[in-house]
Each structure stands twice: as C-alpha cells, then as structure tokens.
C-alpha positions in Angstrom: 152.1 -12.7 59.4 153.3 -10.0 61.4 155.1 -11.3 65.2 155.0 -7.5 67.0 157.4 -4.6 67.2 161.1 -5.2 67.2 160.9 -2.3 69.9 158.9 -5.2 72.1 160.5 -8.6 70.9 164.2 -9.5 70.6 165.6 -11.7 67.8 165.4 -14.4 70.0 161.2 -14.0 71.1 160.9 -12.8 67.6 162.4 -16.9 66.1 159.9 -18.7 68.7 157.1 -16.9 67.9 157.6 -18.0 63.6 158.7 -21.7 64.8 155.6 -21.5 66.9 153.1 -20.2 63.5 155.1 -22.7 61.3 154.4 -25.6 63.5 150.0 -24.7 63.4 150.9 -24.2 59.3 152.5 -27.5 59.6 148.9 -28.7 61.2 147.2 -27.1 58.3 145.6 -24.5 60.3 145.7 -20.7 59.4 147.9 -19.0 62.6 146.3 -15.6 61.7 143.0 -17.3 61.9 144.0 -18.8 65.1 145.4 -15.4 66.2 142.4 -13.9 65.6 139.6 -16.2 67.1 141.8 -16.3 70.4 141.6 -12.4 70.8 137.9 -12.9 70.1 137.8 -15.4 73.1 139.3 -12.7 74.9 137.0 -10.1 74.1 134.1 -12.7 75.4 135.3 -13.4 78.1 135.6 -9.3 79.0 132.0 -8.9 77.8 131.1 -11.7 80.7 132.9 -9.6 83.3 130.9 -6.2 82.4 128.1 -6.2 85.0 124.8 -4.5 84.2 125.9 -2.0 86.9 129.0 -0.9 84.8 127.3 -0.4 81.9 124.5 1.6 83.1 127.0 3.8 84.8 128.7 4.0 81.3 125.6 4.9 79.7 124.9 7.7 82.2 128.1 9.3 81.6 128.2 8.9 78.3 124.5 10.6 78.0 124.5 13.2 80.6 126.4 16.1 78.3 123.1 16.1 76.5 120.4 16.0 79.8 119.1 19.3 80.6 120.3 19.6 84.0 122.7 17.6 86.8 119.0 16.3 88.5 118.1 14.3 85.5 121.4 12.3 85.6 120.6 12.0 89.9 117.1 10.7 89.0 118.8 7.9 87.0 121.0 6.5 89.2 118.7 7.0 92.3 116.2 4.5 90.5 118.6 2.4 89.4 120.3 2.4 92.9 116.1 1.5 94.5 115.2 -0.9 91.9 117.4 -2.3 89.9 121.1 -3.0 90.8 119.8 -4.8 94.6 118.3 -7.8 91.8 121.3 -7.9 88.9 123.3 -4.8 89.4 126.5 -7.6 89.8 125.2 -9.7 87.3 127.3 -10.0 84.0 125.0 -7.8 81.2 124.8 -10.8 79.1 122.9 -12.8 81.9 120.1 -10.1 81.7 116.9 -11.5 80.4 113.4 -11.2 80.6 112.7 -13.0 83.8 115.4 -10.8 86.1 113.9 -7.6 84.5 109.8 -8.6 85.2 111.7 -9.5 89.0 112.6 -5.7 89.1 109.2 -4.6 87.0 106.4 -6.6 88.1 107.0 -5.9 92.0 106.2 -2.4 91.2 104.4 -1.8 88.0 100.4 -2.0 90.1 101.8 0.6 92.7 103.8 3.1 91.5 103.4 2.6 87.4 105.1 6.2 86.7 108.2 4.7 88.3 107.7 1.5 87.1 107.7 2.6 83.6 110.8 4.8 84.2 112.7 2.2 85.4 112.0 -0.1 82.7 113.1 2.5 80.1 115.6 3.4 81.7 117.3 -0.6 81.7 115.7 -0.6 78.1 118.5 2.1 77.4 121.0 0.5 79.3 120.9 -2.8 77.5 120.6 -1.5 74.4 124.3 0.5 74.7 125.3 -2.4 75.9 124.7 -4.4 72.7 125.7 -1.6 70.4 129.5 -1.9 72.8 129.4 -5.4 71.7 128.7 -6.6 75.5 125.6 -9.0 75.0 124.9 -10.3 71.4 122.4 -9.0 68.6 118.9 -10.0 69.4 115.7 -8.7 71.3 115.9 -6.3 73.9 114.8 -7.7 77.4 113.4 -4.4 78.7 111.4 -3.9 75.0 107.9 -2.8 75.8 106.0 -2.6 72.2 105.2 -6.2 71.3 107.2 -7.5 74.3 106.6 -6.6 78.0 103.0 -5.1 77.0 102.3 -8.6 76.5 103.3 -9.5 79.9 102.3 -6.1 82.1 99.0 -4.2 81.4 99.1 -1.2 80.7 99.9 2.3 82.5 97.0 4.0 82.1 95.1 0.8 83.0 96.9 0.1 85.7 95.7 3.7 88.3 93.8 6.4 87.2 96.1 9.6 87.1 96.1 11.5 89.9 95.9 15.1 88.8 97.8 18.2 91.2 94.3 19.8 93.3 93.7 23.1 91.6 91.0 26.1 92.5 88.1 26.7 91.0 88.8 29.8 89.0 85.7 31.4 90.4 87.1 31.1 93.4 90.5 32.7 92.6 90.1 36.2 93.3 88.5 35.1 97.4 91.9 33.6 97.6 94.2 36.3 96.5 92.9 38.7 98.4 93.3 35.8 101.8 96.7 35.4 100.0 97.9 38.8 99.8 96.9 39.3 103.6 99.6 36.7 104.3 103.2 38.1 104.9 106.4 36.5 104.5 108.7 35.2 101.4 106.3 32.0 100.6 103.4 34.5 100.3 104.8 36.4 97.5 106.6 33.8 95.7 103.2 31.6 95.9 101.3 35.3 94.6 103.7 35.7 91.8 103.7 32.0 91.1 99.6 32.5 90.4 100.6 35.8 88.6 102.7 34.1 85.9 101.2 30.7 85.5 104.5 29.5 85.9 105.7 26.3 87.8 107.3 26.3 91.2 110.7 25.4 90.5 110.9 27.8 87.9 109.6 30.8 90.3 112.1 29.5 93.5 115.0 29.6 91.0 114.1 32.6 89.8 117.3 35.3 89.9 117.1 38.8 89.8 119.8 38.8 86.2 116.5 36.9 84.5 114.2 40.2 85.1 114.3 43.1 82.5 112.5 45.6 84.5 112.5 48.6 81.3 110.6 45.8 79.2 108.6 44.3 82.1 109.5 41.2 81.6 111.2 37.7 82.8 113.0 35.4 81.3 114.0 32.0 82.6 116.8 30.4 80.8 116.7 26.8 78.7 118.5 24.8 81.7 115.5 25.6 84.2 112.8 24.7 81.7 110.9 21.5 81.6 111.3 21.5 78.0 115.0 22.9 78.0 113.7 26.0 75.9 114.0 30.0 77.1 110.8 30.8 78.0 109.7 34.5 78.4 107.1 35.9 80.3 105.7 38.8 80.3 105.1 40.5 83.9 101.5 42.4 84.6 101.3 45.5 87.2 100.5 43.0 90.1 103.8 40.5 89.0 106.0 44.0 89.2 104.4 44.7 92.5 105.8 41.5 94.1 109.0 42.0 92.1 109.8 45.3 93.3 108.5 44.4 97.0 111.3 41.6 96.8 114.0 44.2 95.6 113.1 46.1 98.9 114.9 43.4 100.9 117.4 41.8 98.5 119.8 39.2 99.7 121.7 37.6 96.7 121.0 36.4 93.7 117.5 34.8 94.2 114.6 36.9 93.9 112.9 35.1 96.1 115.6 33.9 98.9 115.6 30.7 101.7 116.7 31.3 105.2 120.3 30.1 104.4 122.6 32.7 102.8 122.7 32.6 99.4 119.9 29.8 99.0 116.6 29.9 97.3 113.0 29.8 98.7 112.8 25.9 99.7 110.3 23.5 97.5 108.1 22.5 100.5 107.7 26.5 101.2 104.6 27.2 99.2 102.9 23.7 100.6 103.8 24.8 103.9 102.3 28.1 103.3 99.0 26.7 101.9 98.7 24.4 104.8 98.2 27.5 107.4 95.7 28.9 105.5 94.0 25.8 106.0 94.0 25.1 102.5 94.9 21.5 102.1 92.6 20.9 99.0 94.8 23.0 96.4 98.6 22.7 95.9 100.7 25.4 94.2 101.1 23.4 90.7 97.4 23.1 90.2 97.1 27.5 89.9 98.4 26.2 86.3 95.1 24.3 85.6 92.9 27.1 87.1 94.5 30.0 84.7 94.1 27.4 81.8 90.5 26.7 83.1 90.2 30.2 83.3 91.6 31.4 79.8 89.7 27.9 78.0 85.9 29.5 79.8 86.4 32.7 80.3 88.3 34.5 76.9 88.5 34.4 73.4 92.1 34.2 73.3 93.0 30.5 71.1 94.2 27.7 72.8 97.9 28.1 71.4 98.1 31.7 73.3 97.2 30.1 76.1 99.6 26.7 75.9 102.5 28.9 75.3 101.9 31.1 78.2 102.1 27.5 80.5 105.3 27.2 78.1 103.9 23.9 76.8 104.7 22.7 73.5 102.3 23.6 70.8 101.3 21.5 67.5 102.9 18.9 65.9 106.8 18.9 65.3 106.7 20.2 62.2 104.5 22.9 63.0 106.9 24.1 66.1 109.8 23.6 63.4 108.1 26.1 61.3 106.8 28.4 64.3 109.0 31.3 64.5 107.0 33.3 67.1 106.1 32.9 70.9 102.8 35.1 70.3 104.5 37.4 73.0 102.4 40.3 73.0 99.3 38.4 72.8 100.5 36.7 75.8 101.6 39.6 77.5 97.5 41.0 77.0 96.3 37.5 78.2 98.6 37.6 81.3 97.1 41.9 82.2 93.7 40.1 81.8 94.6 37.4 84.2 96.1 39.5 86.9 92.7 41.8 86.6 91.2 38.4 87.5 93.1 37.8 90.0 92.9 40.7 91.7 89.2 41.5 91.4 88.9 41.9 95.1 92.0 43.0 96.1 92.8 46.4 94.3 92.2 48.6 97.4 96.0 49.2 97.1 96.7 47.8 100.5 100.3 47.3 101.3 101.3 43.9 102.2 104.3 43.3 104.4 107.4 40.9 103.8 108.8 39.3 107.0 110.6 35.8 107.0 109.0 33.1 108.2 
C-alpha cells in the first residue's frame, strides 16, 4: 500500500500513516478498501455541491465550439436565466426530478409551447452531462420527453395551432413592387432585394459587400450566417444587381446594406418598420419566402427540389443530401431570372428610384 511521495511526507508522517493501516489490518479490514470508499465519499459529497446552475453553465461551454454562431449559446442561457434557474438554478443537480422540472414546464407549455419545448430540451441536455460527469447517478432522465413527460404534457402541436409569418398573395406581388420600388431609403432596397433572392432577413441585413462576386453575378453568404450552418449561393437576376449597384453608389463600410450607426448593419425592425408606412400590416418580410414558393409550386415546372434549395432548405433524406453533390445552381439561377420577371411585371418602365436614409 503506497503512503504518498517522500517529496510530501517525512519519515516521521510516513511511520504514522503504516501504524495507522496496520492497526485497520489488525481489525481485519482492507486499508486500501477503506482508502478508497473514503475518496468516494468525497467525491459524493462534491457531486451534492454541483448546482444545476453549474452544470448547465459547464454544458454550454463545453458545447458552444460546435454552435453555429455566439447567438445560439445567448439563447441558451437567456432561457435558462427566464425559466429555469429562478425554480432550482441553486439546487444541487442530484435534487432535480420530475416534479421541479413540470414546476418550470407546465407554467408555460399551453402559452408559449415553442419555448416551452426549448427549455425542456435544453435541461434534458443539461442533466444528461451531468450524469455522464458522474454528478447525479445512472437512471432516467427527468426532462425525457418520449415515454416520459409526453405522458404528463400533451403535445405541441396539440397544444396552439402554428402561427405561420403573413405572406402576399403571389398575384398580388408585382402591385406591390412597383408601391415598393416607389419607396426610397435603405429598408426599401434591402426589403426589394430581400423579395429578389428569396432569402431571409438576417441573412440580407448581414449581407457584406466581400460575399458579392459581381463578374459571376452572384452572392454568397457564408456557413456561420446560415440557418443550416451551410454556404449558401445565390444567384443574382438583373433587378438583384440593380439594388446591388444602387447600394455601391453610397457605400459606407462593410455592409451592403448599412444602419445609421457607423459601421453597423440595417437594423432587424427596419423592414417591419418600412412595411408598416405602407400601411401594410398584413404581410411581414419573412412570409415573401412562402409567396416565391407559392409562386414557383403554381406557377412553373421547375421540381420541388430547385425550388427548396433556392430557400436554402434542406432537401431529401440524409442519405440522399450525403450523396447530393450539386446545388442545381444554374437551374436555380433560371428560376430566380423568372422570378424577378414576376416581380417586376409592372415596374420595368426603368424608373430610377432614389436612396435617402431614413
């Protein structure tokens, strides 16, 4: 039985340590036994001290290398911060059981279930690195929805019908663009360009002027700023370059489409805003993405695929996007001329549309 380092014990410590071990030998009890269960006593009693809060803030930082951006990691801890920690935040992680997590849950689950369900997966992951650390022993998962809380919680989908983003008619598209492209000011031509590329609205406010390849007409927003962390290119029609180029005419910095701060981009509510003047409260900026869809589903022969890809949504099964090599790029870049024809059925008089801030 080893008594430590002689760089840590003197003869002396080294003597009462053995007479110590001799006299538990003399009891007929294994020392090393005894050694071992006291540093597993120790080890418990750490594990009781770990708070839920602590390991949740482990897990994050542990995790975050592989999130796709700095927001996702925010998101966490904000909803762990609103929910979670003000009910056992302090409480040791092996108290956690189902009762304190239907407490945080149930509250919520009938009036915000997307948040709800977040939450819960989110202590679901929390509790489970826990476990794996060796702070709360082997056994069922509190937070464990299949065969677990579904027994206790109905539903999501039952719970609130899914309120959709409020999207155009695609017939009445081109009426709007040409109301839109009578508009002046930054919002206007990000919101134009926005339509013009199907794309979402954080991808178009982030959008820098290093992602545009004006030679091979196109854009190309980079993994990071994706919702599915994948480059996505997109080809830009005549009207797209238009705005482009109309943008270049008052560059400030590295966003195309810039906010009234130096250096910053156009701001989220901008487009909203925007929509609001023109007294259109029934559409928001996100839902243009259901009228091309709408559009290109009714109104061309182009297959759904084409079409899926050009909203940069995943396509097929995972095998078949393991064996996909191709973005069907050119297709796309004919589907997106097409659209912008759409789009601009009223409006190709040519008229020049001003930029001013506002």
């Amino acid at each position: 039985m080893g008594l430590g380092s002689a760089d840590l014990f003197t003869l002396a410590e080294a003597r009462d340590k053995a007479l110590a071990a001799r006299r538990i030998v003399a009891e007929g009890i294994d020392p090393i036994e005894t050694r071992r269960a006291a540093h597993m006593a120790a080890r418990a009693d750490a594990a009781k001290a770990m708070t839920f809060k602590q390991c949740a803030e482990a897990y994050i930082r542990s995790h975050q290398a592989g999130w796709r951006n700095a927001k996702h990691g925010s998101q966490w801890t904000a909803s762990l911060q609103n929910y979670v920690y003000p009910v056992f935040g302090d409480l040791p992680v092996q108290a956690i059981d189902v009762a304190l997590v239907m407490k945080v849950i149930e509250p919520i689950w009938a009036v915000k279930p997307e948040t709800a369900g977040r939450v819960r997966g989110r202590i679901e992951a929390a509790l489970g690195w826990a476990t794996t650390r060796g702070y709360r022993p082997p056994g069922e998962n509190p937070a464990r929805w299949r065969g677990h809380l579904e027994n206790l919680l109905p539903a999501r989908s039952k719970v609130r019908r899914v309120t959709h983003y409020a999207a155009l008619p695609y017939t009445d598209l081109a009426t709007f663009m040409a109301a839109l492209r009578r508009q002046d000011g930054i919002p206007a031509r990000a919101l134009e360009f926005c339509i013009l590329t199907a794309a979402r609205t954080n991808e178009v406010i982030g959008a820098r002027w290093d992602e545009i390849d004006l030679a091979q007409r196109l854009w190309t927003v980079p993994p990071e700023r994706m919702k599915q962390g994948r480059e996505h290119r997109v080809p830009l029609s005549d009207p797209a370059l238009v705005v482009v180029n109309a943008m270049a005419g008052i560059r400030q910095g590295d966003f195309i489409f810039p906010g009234g701060r130096a250096g910053a981009k156009l701001s989220n509510m901008s487009m909203l805003m925007l929509l609001r003047r023109m007294g259109r409260d029934d559409v928001t900026a996100h839902g243009f993405r259901s009228t091309f869809r709408d559009w290109a589903a009714e109104s061309t022969s182009y297959p759904a695929e084409v079409a899926e890809m050009a909203l940069a949504h995943r396509v097929g099964t995972s095998v078949e996007q393991a064996y996909r090599r191709s973005d069907l790029f050119e297709r796309r870049r004919r589907l997106m001329a097409e659209w912008a024809a759409f789009c601009s059925a009223l409006t190709a008089s040519g008229e020049v549309v001003p930029i001013r801030r506002r």
